[in-house]
C-alpha positions in Angstrom: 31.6 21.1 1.9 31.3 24.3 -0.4 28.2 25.4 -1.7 26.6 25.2 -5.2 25.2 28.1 -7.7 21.5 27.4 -7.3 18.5 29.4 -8.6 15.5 29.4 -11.1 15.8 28.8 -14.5 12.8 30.7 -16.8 9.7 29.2 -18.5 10.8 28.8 -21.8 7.1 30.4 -23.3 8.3 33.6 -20.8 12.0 33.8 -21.8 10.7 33.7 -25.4 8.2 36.6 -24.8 11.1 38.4 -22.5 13.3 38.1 -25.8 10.5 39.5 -27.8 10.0 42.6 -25.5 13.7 43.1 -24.4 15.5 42.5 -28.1 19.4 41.7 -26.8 21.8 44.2 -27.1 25.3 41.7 -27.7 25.6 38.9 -29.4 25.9 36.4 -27.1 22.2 36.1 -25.7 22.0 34.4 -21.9 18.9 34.9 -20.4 18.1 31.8 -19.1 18.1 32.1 -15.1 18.3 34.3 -12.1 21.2 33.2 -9.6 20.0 33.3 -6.0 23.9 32.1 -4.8 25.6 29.5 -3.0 23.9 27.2 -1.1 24.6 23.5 -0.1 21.2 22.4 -1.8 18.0 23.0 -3.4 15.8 23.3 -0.5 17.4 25.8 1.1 15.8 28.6 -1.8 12.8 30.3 -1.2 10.1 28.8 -3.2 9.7 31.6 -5.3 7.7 30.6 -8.6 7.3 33.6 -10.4 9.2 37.1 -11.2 9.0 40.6 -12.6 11.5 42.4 -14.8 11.9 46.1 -13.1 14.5 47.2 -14.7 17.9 47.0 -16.9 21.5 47.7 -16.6 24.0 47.8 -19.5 27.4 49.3 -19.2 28.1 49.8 -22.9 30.9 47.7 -23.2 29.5 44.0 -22.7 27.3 43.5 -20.3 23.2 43.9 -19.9 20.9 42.4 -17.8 17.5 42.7 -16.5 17.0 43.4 -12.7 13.9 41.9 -11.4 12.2 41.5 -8.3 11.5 38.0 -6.7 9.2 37.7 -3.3 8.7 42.0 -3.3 12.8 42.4 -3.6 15.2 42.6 -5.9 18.2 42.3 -3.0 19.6 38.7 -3.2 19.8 37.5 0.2 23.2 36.2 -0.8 24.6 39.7 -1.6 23.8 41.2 -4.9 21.0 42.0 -6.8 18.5 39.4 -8.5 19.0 39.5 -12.8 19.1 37.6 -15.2 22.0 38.4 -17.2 20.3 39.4 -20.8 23.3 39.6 -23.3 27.2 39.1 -23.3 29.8 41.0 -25.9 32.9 39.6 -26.4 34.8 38.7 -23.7 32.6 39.5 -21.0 31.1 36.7 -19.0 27.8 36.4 -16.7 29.4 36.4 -13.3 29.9 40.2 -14.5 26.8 41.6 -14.0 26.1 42.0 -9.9 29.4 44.4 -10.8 27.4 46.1 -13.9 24.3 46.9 -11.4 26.6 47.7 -8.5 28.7 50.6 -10.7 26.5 51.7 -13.6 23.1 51.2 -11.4 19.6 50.4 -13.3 17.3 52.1 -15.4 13.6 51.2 -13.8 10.7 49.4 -15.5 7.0 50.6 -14.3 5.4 48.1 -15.9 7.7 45.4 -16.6 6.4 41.6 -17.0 6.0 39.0 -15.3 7.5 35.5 -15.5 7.1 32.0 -14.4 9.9 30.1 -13.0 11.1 26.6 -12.4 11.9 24.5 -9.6 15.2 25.6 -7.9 17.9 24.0 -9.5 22.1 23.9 -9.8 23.2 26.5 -12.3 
């Protein structure tokens, strides 16, 4: 059996504030989770519970998202980096932003917030 996209899904107070402090670049306005990967179930996610923003990555053409830092890392043990994809422009999709960080890198946050986040869940 394959595995599912699970992660966290944001408080919906934070991702308000989050919206309020990071006003989206693109149209198409995401921010709702931060992917951990594939896994076969629920439980096998660290219980993370909380996040920070640290940073942001836009490539100019489509794509921004915030980087942030779960458990003292912002390396997905999955592969990747932990985000949560901000906003979209046409034609550009979320699965697109691991690629964004990877070849544009990240612009850091000293003081970036903090969120609260839900149960694990299937994205």
């Amino acid at each position: 059996m394959s595995g599912q996209n699970m992660g966290w899904k944001l408080a919906e107070d934070d991702r308000n504030a989050l919206l309020g402090r990071f006003p989206p670049r693109y149209d198409a306005v995401v921010a709702h989770h931060v992917t951990y990967g594939e896994v076969d179930s629920a439980d096998e996610l660290p219980g993370h519970t909380s996040g920070r923003v640290v940073g942001h990555a836009d490539d100019g053409e489509g794509v921004e998202t915030l980087v942030v830092e779960l458990g003292g890392s912002t390396e997905r043990p999955t592969g990747g980096t932990y985000h949560i994809t901000w906003s979209l422009g046409d034609g550009r999709a979320p699965v697109e932003s691991n690629d964004v960080i990877a070849a544009c890198g990240w612009d850091e946050f000293a003081d970036g917030p903090a969120f609260t986040l839900k149960p694990p869940t299937r994205l």
